[in-house]
C-alpha positions, 0 to 999 in steps of 0.5 A: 039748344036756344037757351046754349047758344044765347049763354055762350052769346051773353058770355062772349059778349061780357068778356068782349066788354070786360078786355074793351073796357080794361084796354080803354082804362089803360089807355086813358090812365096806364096800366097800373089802374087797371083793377079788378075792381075798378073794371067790374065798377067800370062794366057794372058787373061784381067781381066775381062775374069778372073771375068766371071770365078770366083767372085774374088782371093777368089773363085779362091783359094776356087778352088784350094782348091777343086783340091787339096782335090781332090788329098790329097784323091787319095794320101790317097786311094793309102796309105791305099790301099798299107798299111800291114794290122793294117799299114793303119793308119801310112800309111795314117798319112805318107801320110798327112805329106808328102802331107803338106810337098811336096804342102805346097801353096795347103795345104795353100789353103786347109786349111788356106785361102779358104773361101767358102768351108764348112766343116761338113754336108755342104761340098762338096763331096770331102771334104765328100770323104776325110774325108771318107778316114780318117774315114775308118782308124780311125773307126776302132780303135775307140772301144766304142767311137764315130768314127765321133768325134775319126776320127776328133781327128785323123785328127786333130792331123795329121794335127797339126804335119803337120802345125806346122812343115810346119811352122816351129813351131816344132824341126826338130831333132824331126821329125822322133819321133813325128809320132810314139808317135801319132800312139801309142796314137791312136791305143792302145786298 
């Protein structure tokens, strides 16, 4: 049973260094460099160790996909829980766009390459556990409109001000007067 429970130990921990070391190379130099090969180089490992933990880049990026929902949600909680009251909403929205800005390779992971992460009622608990954070602060200014679908506009329209401006898409000059306008849209009566 020893031996079991050091090999499942061993395992977790290689593909813990495996998902590290691919978000650290996107990081560093985009996703595009981010191989099979290079990976196994990186963690001295052969590639098909790095097959026995994940079917191909694809699962590896859908990893780190998970770990960095993981994180986005903490950083959600933590903003909510700091916020003045009636603030959760900036709070969590501020929180979004510096999370974008500051792990702009894991947002890319998130939201643009993972491929095997449904969303919806599909989803994993921590794609759910996000979306529950986003929908603790949006229900509430709902009113007599259906939360789920005001909670998806909300987030939605988060995450287009933190894509576009993560890709430049967006004037800089305008920075700092882009949140406050969305924040008034949703939260008038």
């Amino acid at each position: 049973m020893a031996t079991q429970q050091r090999r499942e130990r061993e395992r977790a921990q290689r593909e813990t260094l495996i998902v590290n070391a691919a978000r650290e190379m996107a990081e560093a130099d985009g996703w595009p460099s981010v191989t099979v090969r290079k990976l196994a180089e990186r963690i001295e490992y052969s590639q098909p160790v790095l097959y026995s933990h994940f079917a191909g880049r694809g699962a590896i990026v859908d990893a780190v996909a998970l770990q960095g929902i993981a994180e986005l949600t903490e950083v959600f909680k933590k903003a909510r829980a700091a916020a003045e009251p009636g603030g959760e909403v900036a709070a969590v929205a501020q929180a979004y766009l510096d999370f974008a800005s500051a792990n702009p390779a894991l947002f890319e992971a998130i939201f643009t390459l993972a491929e095997g992460l449904p969303f919806g009622a599909d989803a994993p608990e921590v794609l759910k556990a996000a979306f529950a954070e986003l929908y603790a602060v949006f229900a509430p200014l709902a009113g007599d409109r259906d939360p789920d679908a005001f909670t998806e506009v909300g987030w939605a329209a988060i995450h287009g001000l933190a894509a576009l401006g993560r890709d430049g898409r967006l004037r800089p000059d305008l920075l700092e007067k882009r949140l406050p306008i969305l924040l008034d849209l949703f939260t008038r009566p």
